[in-house]
C-alpha positions as CSV (number, residue, x, y, z in Angstrom):
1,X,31.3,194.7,-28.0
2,X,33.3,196.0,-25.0
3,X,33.3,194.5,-22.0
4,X,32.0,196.0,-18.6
5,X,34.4,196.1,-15.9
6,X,33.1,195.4,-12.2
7,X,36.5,196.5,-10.9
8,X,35.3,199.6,-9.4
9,X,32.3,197.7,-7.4
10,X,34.0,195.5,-5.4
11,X,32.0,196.3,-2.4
12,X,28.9,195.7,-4.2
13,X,30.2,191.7,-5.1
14,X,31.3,191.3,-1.5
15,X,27.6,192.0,-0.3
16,X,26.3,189.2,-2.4
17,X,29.3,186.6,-1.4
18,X,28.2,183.3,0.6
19,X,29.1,183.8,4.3
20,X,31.3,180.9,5.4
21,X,29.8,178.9,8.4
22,X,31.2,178.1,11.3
23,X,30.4,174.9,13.2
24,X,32.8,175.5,15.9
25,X,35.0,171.9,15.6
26,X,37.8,173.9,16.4
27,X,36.0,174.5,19.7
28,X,34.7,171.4,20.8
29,X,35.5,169.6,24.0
30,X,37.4,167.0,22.0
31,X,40.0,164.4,24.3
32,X,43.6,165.2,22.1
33,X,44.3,161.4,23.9
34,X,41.6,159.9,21.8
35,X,39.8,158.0,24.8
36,X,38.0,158.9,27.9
37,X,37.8,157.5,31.6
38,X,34.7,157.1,33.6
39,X,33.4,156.0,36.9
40,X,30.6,154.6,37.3
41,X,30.3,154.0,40.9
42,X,27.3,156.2,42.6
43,X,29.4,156.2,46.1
44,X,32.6,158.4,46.2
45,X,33.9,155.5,48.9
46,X,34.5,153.7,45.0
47,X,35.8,156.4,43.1
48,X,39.2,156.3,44.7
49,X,40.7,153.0,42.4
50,X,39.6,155.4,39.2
51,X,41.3,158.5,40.4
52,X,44.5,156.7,40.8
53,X,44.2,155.3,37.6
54,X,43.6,158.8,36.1
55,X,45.9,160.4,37.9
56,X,48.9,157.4,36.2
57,X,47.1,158.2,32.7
58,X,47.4,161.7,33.2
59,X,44.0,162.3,31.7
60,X,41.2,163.8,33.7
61,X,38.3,161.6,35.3
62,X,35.2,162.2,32.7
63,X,32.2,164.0,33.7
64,X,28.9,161.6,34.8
65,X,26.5,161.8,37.4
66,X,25.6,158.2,38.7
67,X,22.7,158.8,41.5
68,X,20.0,156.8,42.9
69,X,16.3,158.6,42.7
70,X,14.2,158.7,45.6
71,X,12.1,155.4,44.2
72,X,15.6,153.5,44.3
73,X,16.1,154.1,40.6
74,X,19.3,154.4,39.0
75,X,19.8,157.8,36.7
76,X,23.2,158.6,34.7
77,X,23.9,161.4,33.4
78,X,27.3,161.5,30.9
79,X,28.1,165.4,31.3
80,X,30.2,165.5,28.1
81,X,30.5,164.1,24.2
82,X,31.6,160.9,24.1
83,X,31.2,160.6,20.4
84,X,33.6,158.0,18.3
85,X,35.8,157.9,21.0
86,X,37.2,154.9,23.2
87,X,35.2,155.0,26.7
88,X,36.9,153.0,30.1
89,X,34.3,152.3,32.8
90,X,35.6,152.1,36.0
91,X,33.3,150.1,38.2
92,X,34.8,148.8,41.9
93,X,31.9,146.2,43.0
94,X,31.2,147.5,46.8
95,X,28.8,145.6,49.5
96,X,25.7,146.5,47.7
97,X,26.8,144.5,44.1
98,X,23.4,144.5,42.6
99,X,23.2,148.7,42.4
100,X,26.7,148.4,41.2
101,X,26.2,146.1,38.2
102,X,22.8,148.3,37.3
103,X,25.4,151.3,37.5
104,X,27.3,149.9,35.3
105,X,24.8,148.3,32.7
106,X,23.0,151.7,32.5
107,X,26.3,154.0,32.4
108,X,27.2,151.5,29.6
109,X,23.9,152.1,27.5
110,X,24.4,155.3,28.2
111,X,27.6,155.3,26.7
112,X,26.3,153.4,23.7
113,X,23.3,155.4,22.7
114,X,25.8,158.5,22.7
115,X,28.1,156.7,19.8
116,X,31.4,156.1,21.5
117,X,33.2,154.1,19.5
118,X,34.2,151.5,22.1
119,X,33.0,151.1,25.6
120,X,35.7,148.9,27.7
121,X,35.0,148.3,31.4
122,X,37.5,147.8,33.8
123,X,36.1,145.8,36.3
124,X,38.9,144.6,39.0
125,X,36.6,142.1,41.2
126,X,33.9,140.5,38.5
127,X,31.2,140.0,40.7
128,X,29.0,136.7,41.1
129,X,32.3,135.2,39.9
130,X,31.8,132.4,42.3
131,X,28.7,131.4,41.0
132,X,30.2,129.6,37.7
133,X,29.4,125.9,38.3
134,X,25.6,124.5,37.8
135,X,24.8,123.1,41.2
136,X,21.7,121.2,41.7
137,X,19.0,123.9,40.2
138,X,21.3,126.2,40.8
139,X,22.0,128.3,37.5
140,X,25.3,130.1,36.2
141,X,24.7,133.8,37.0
142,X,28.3,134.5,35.7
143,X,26.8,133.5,32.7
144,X,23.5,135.7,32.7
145,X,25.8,138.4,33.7
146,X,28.1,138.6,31.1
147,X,25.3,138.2,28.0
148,X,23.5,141.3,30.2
149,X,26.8,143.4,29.5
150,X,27.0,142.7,26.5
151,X,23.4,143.9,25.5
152,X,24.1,147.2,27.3
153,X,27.0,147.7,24.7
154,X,30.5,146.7,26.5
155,X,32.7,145.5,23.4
156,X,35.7,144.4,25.7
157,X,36.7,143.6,29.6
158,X,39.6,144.5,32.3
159,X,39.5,142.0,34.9
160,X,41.7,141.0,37.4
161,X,42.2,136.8,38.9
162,X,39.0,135.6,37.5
163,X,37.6,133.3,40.3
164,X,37.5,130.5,37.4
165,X,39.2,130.8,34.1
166,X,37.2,129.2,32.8
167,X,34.8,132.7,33.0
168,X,36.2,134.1,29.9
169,X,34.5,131.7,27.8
170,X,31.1,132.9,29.0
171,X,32.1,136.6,27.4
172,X,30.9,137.4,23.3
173,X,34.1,140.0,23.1
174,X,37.3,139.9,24.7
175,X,38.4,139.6,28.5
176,X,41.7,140.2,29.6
177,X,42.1,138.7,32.6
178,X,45.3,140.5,34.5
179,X,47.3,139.0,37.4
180,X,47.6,140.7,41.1
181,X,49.8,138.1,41.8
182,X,53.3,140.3,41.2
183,X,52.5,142.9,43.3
184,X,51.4,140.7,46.2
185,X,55.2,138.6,45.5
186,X,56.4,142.1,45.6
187,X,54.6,142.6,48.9
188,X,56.4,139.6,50.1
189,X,59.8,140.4,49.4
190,X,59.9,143.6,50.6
191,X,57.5,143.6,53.3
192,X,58.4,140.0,55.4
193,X,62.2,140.5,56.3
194,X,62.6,136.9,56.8
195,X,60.3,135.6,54.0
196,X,62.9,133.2,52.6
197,X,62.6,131.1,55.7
198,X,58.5,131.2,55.2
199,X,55.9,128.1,53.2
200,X,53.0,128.7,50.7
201,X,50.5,127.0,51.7
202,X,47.5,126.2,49.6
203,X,43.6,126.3,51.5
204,X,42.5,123.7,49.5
205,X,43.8,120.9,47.4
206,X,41.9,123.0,44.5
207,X,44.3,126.3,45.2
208,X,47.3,124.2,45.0
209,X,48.2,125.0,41.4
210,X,48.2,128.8,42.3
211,X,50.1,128.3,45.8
212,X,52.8,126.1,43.5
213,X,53.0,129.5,41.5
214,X,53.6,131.0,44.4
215,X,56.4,129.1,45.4
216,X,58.3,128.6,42.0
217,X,58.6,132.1,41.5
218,X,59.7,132.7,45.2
219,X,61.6,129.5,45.4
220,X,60.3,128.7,48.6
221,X,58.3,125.2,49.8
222,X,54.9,124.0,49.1
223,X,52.3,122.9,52.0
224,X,48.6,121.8,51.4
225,X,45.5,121.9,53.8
226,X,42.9,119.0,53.6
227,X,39.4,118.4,55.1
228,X,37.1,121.1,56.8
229,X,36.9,122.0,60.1
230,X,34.0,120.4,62.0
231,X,32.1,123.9,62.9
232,X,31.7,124.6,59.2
233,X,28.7,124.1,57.1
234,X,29.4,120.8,55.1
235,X,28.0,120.1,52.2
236,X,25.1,117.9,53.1
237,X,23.5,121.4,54.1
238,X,24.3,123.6,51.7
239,X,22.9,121.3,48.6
240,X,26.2,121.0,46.7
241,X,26.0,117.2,45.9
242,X,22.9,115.8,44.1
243,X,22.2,113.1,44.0
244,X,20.5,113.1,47.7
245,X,22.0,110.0,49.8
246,X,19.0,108.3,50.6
247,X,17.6,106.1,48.7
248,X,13.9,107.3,47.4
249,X,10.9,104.5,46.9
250,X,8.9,106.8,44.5
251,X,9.5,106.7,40.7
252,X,10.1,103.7,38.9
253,X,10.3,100.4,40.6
254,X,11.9,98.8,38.1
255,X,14.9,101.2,37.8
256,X,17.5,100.0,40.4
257,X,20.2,102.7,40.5
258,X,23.3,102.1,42.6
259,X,23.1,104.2,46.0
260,X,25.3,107.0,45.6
261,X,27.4,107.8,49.0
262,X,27.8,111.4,50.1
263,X,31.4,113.1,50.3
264,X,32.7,113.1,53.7
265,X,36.0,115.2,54.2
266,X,37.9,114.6,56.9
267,X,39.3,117.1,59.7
268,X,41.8,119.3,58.5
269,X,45.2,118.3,58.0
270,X,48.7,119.7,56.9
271,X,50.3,117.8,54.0
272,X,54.2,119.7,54.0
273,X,56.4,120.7,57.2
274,X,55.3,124.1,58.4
275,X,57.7,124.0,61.9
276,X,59.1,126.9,62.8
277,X,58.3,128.3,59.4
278,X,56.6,131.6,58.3
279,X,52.9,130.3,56.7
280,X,52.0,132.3,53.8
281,X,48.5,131.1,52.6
282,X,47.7,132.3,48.9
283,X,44.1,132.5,47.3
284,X,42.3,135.0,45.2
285,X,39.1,136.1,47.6
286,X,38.9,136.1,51.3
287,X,35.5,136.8,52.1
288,X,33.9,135.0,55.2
289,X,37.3,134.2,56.6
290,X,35.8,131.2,59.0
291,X,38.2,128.7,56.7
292,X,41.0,131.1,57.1
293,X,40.8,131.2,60.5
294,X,40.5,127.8,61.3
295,X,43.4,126.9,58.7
296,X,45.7,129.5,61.0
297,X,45.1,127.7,64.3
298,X,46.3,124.4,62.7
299,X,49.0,125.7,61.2
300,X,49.9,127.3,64.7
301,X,49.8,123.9,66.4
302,X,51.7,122.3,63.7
303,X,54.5,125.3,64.8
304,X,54.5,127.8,62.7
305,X,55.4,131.2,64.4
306,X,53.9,133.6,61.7
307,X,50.6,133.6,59.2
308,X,50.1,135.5,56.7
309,X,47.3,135.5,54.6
310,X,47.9,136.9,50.2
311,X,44.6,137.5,48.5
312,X,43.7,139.5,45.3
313,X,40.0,140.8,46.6
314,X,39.3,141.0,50.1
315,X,35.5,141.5,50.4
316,X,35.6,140.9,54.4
317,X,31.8,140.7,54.6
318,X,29.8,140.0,58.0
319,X,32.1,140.3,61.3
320,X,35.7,139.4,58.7
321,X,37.8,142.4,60.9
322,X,36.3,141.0,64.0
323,X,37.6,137.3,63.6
324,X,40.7,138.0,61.8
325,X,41.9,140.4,64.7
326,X,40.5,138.1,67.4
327,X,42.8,135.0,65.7
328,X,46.1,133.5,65.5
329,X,46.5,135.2,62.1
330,X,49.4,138.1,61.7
331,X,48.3,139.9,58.3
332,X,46.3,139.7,55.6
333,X,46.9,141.8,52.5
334,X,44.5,142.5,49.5
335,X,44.8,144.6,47.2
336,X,42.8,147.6,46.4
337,X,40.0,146.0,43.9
338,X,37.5,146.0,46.3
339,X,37.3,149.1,48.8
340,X,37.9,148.0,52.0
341,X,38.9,151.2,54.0
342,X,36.3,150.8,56.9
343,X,37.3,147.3,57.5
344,X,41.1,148.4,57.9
345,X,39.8,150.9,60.6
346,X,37.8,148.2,62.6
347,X,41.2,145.8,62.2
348,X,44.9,147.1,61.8
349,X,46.1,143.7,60.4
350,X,44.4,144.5,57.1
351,X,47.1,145.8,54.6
352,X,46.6,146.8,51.2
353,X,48.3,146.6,47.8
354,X,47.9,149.1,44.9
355,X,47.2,147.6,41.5
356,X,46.6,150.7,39.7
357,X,49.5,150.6,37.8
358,X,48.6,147.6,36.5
359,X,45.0,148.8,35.3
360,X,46.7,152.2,33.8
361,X,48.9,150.2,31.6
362,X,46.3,147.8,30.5
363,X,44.4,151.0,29.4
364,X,46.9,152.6,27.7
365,X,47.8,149.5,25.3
366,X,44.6,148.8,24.9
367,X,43.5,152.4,23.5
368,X,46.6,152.1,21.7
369,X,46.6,148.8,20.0
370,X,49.6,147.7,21.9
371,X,50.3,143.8,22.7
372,X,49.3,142.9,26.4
373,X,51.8,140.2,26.7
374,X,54.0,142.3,28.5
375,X,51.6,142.6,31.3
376,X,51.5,138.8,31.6
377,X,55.4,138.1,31.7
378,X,57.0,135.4,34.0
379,X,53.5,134.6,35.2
380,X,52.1,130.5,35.0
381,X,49.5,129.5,33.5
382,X,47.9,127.8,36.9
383,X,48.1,131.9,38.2
């Protein structure tokens, strides 16, 4: 039987040929770095930490909308796919914290429900940090916080000086908890022409381990304050000791407990020669500065000629530029965690420190599954 030849309908086959489909994947708006950054801050006042950071990454800042709606609602809006990729929130905490964390929580849900493979936010000042400790019926909001980020979908955390430690245990993933305290040595060396005749000087008996850090790596000397100054609220007000001191008749009369006497510090008082010394006090927040004020005019009487004041997040809430440019105290420098840039306008002493660098690389090994260690070289464990 002889076979049939199609050779000379080629154009007929052609008609009848599957089409091949195009999805477009060649065209999609896909990162060729593999990760994205966002912002999650409503207020462009915050943005400017992230666009540093972006601008050391060399990668773009990603396109969001974080707004509030005119019932005080929080709406974000993620302009662009997000999908299997490795998504860095930046969130700076400003003076209104609680629209900040919702920001965050609902950019990070956001985030989630869009199937990014891991959301990481970089949050420089954790806030509620303080509030670690039960006190009286008090409760641990660092605690709540960290279970609520969690739940929105954040599978890791950029921090930086942790208030406490002790915080990362509160955390279901992983916290890295980076150190300011380089840059602010840096500051130091560079910035105070005659620092190797200056002291650290600790606040508090409970900041010496980190003023001792201090010192070591700057081998200079150690000075501690003790006690409060009388005009401060002591602790008998503000409900930090339980049990109460006075003895109550109610409950069981058979129960005779020992009476338990309240903590009394006394007035404040230098432990260390600061005379004719430079006085470099060292902590991680300065917020109400009332304690750093106060600690500056005894360190002037006990004759030292300058006082400088190193921090890591300098909220400066309530009249903090008033008071620090009305004392004996020369400088205080933060660093840029927190935004601050009214409160430099309102008083010149306040000096900032960039730690964007810092953040960038702890990105950049983190996307790429680099070791961190380096980041934490020559720095103590008490840091």
């Amino acid at each position: 039987m002889p076979v049939r030849r199609f050779g000379g309908h080629r154009s007929l086959v052609k008609r009848f040929e599957t089409p091949k489909l195009s999805y477009g994947f060649s065209k999609m708006n896909v990162s060729k770095s593999g990760y994205r950054v966002f912002s999650a801050n409503s207020s462009s006042a915050c943005t400017e930490l992230a666009k540093k950071i972006t601008e050391r990454l060399g990668v773009e800042l990603g396109k969001s909308v974080v707004y509030q709606e005119g019932n005080a609602e929080t709406r974000v809006d993620v302009k662009e796919s997000v999908r299997g990729q490795d998504i860095f929130i930046i969130q700076t905490i400003p003076r209104d914290v609680n629209t900040a964390i919702m920001e965050l929580l609902i950019m990070a849900y956001a985030l989630k429900t869009s199937c990014a493979k891991n959301i990481i936010g970089v949050i420089p000042y954790f806030p509620y940090s303080k509030q670690c400790k039960m006190r009286k019926r008090g409760s641990i909001v660092c605690k709540l916080l960290a279970a609520m980020l969690a739940k929105a979908g954040l599978t890791h955390i950029i921090t930086m000086d942790l208030h406490q430690k002790e915080i990362q245990g509160f955390f279901s993933f992983p916290v890295d908890n980076l150190r300011a305290s380089p840059f602010l040595i840096q500051y130091i060396q560079e910035e105070i022409p005659d620092y190797r005749n200056a002291i650290i000087v600790a606040k508090s008996p409970s900041s010496a381990k980190r003023a001792q850090s201090y010192a070591e790596r700057l081998r200079l000397g150690l000075a501690v304050l003790h006690g409060t100054a009388p005009n401060l609220e002591s602790n008998a007000t503000d409900g930090l000791y339980s049990p109460p001191p006075t003895r109550s008749s109610a409950g069981h009369t058979g129960l005779e407990l020992p009476l338990m006497m309240a903590k009394e510090k006394p007035p404040i008082t230098v432990v260390g020669d600061v005379g004719g010394r430079i006085a470099i006090i060292v902590d991680d927040i300065i917020d109400d500065v009332e304690e750093f004020v106060a600690a500056a005019e005894i360190l002037k009487e006990r004759g030292a000629y300058k006082i400088f004041i190193m921090a890591t997040h300098g909220l400066l809430s309530a009249e903090a530029p008033r008071l620090i440019e009305e004392s004996a105290i020369d400088e205080v420098v933060v660093t840029n965690t927190v935004p601050h840039e009214v409160q430099k306008l309102q008083c010149p002493k306040i000096k900032t420190v960039d730690v964007s660098m810092i953040l960038a690389e702890a990105i950049r090994r983190i996307h790429n599954g680099e070791s961190m260690a380096y980041l934490f070289r020559n720095i103590a464990v008490d840091d």
